[in-house]
Structure formats: structure tokens, C-alpha cells
N, C-alpha and C positions, 0 to 999 in steps of 0.2 A: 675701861676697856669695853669693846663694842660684844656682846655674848650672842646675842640672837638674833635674828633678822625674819620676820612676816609680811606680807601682804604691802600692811597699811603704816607698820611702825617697826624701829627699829630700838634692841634693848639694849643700855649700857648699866654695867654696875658702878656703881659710885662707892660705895665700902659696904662694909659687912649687912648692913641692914636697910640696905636704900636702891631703889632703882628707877633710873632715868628712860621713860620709853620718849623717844620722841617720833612724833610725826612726818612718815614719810609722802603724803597727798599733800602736794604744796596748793594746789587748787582748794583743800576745803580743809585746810588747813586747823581753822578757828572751829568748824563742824565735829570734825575729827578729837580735835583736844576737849569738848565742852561733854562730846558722847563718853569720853576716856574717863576724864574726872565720875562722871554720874556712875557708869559702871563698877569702876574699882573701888567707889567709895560706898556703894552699895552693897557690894560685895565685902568687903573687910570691915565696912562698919567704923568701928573706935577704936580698932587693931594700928590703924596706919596715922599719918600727918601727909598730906596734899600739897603740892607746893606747883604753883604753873606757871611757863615761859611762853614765851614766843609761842614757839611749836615743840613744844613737849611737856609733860608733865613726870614731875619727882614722887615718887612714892618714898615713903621714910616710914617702916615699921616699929615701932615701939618694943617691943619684945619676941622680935623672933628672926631667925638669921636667914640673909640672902641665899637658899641655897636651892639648888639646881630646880627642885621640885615646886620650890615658893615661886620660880621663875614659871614654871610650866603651868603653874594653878593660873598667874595671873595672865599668861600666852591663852589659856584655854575663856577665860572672861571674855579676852577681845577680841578671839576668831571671828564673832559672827556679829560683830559691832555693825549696826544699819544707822543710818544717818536717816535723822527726821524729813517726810519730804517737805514738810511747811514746818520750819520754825518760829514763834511766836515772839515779834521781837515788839522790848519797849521805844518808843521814839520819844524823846524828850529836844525842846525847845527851851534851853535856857539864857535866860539874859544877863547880858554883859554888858558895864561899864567902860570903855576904851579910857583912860587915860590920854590924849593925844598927847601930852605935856610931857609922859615918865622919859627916864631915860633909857629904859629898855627898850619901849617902841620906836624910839629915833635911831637906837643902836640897828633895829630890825630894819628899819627902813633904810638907813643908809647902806648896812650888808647886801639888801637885796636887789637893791635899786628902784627901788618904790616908793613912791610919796606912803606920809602915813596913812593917807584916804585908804590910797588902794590898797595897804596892807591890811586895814581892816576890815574893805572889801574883802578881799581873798580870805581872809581867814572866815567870814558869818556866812559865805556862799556854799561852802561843804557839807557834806553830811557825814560824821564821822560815826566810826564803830569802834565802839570799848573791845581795842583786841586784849588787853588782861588788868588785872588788877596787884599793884604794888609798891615799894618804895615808901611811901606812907599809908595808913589802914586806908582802905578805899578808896585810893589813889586813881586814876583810870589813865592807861595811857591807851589812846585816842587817836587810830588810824584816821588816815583820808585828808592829811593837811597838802597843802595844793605844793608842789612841788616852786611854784614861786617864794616858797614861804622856807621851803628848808634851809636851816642853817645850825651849826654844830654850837655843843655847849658852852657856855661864858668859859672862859679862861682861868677867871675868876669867879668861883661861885659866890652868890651873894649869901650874908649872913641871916638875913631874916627875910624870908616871903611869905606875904598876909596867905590867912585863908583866904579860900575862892579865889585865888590867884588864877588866871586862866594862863599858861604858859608855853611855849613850843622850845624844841630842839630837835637836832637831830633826825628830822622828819617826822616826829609825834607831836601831839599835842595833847595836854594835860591839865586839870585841876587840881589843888593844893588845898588837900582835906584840913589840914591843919597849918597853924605857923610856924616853919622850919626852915632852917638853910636850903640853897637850890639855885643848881647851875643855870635855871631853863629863863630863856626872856619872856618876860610877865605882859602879855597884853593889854589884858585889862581884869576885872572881878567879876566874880559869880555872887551875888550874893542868896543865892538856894542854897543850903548848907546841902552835903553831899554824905555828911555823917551826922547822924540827930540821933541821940542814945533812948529817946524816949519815944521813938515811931514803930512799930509792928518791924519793917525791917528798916532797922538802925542806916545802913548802905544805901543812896540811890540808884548807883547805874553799878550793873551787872555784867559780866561778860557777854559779848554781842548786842548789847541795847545798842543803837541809834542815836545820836547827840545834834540837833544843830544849837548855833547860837543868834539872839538874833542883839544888837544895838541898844541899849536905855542910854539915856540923858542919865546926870545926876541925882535932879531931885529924883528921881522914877526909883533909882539905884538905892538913896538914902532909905526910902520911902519901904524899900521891900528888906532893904538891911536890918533896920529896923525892928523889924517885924516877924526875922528869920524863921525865929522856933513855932510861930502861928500859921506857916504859911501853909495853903493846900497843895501839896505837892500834885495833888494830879490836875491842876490848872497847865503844870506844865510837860503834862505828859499825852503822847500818841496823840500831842497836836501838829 
């Protein structure tokens, strides 16, 4: 149930210990939610669990109950929420393998009406933005895919999708931190791992960072696969 209503968000309760504020500025929508997160989690510290959508964020307290006052302490947090005027974004250039061969890309092409050239034209032209992170640990799903490209999920999800899978649906597109089932058709590979447990931050790309992709050949692809856990990550970064 919808409880309160300010400015910039609006509060729903979800049960006794959890609330959902979501974002009412559709325009800075991603601003709004990333100020929200740093706030409330600054504010309550190791009291709560974070959890982000779209445009909203879930607060889940740990030990202590949704009540009228817990709602007002965290209304009183984000009264005077200022949005950065220059946000400091990472850009990363990462490469990708196409498959011309798979049968996901032929599926994509034939859906769309596009040779596979041009579908992977369309796809390396864009410049996407990690609107959140999910679904698998550092998952990114990855605004900005060209509207020639949209297409809804397999029917059938497949059973196993490599890592680095580069994949689109439903209007997003996304990487495949791990090897997991998944509805989404697979373009081609990433082989920059996007999760390395032994890097400073373990994560690549963070909400709001910047993604384009650009084309390798195979051997190129082999050659960096390879080599994964050695790689300089910031060769391919805020190029």
C-alpha cells in the first residue's frame, strides 16, 4: 500500500520491516535512485539490506519494525536530496566476439529483419548505461540498445549461457557474470571477466558507468580469454 507521497518519491510498505520508496522524477530517474541508495545507506549503516529496481529502491531493516516514525526518520533523510551537478562516470570499451554462426544471432536477425552485419552493426554503435545491477552477482542490465534490436525473451530459455555472454531482450542488454540458464539471445562474448574475486573491486561496471562495445576477430578473443585474470582492466576503461 501506497503510505506517503513527497516531492521526488513516493512510499509503499511492503510488510512489517521493508519499504519501497520509489522515484517519482522520470527524467533523472537513475540520479534520483543512486543519491537515494548513498543516502539511506549512510544513514542506517548495517541496520538495513538495499535492494534497487528500475526506479526504486527497497529498504529491508534487519531488526526493527516499519513504523510510522521509522517512515518519517527516513522522509526526513531525503527532503533535501541535491543531485550532483557533474557526476563522474566510468566509460569502458569492451570487446566482443560476434559469433556470425550461433543460432541466437540468426534467430535475432531473422526477428528483426536485419542481416547479421547490420545487427552487429546496431548493437557496437551505442553507448549504453548500466541502469542496475541483478539477476546474477554483477549482472548489468544495460540501457541504450537501438530500438532496431528490441526483441522479447526466448520462449524457451536456454539451459546453459557461457560467461561473458553478451545478450539482449526485451529492450536491455546485458553480460553473463557467470554460466547460468537464460532467456536472453546471446550475441556474441566478452571475454574481460566483469567479476574477479581477487581485484580491489571484485565488480566492473557500477550503476551509471558508460559501456560501448567494439568487434575482435577470434584469435584477438582467444588471445584475451586466455589471459582473463591478467588483464589491465583499465586498458579498457574511459577510452
Amino acid at each position: 500500500m501506497e503510505f506517503k507521497l513527497d516531492r521526488a518519491f513516493s512510499y509503499h510498505r511492503m510488510n512489517e520491516n521493508s519499504l519501497l520508496i520509489r522515484v517519482l522524477h522520470k527524467d533523472d530517474v537513475l540520479d534520483y535512485r543512486i543519491e537515494t541508495a548513498k543516502l539511506i545507506s549512510s544513514h542506517f549503516k548495517d541496520q538495513i539490506i538495499l535492494n534497487h529496481g528500475l526506479d526504486d529502491v527497497l529498504i529491508i531493516w534487519h531488526s526493527r519494525l516499519l513504523t510510522t516514525d521509522l517512515i518519517d526518520e527516513v522522509r526526513s533523510v531525503l527532503l533535501n536530496i541535491e543531485l550532483p551537478a557533474m557526476v563522474q562516470l566510468n566509460r569502458w570499451k569492451l570487446p566482443v566476439y560476434y559469433d556470425d554462426q550461433s543460432q541466437d544471432i540468426k534467430a535475432v536477425s531473422k526477428q528483426v529483419g536485419r542481416s547479421i552485419k547490420e545487427v552487429i552493426d546496431l548493437h557496437q554503435q551505442s553507448v549504453y548505461r548500466v541502469n542496475f545491477i541483478g539477476f546474477l552477482p554483477g549482472f548489468p542490465y544495460l540501457e541504450g540498445l537501438p530500438d532496431e534490436l528490441s526483441i522479447p525473451r526466448k520462449k524457451i530459455p536456454s539451459l546453459k549461457v557461457k560467461q561473458g555472454s553478451v545478450a539482449i531482450a526485451a529492450g536491455n542488454c546485458g553480460i553473463y557474470t557467470q554460466e547460468s540458464p537464460g532467456g536472453w539471445y546471446v550475441l556474441g562474448n566478452c571475454p574481460v571477466p566483469l567479476y574477479l574475486k581477487k581485484r580491489d573491486q571484485p565488480f566492473l561496471l557500477t550503476v551509471n558507468d558508460q559501456v560501448e562495445f567494439y568487434k575482435v576477430d577470434l584469435h584477438t578473443f582467444k588471445r584475451l580469454e586466455e589471459n582473463a585474470d591478467l588483464l589491465d582492466i583499465n586498458q579498457f576503461k574511459n577510452g
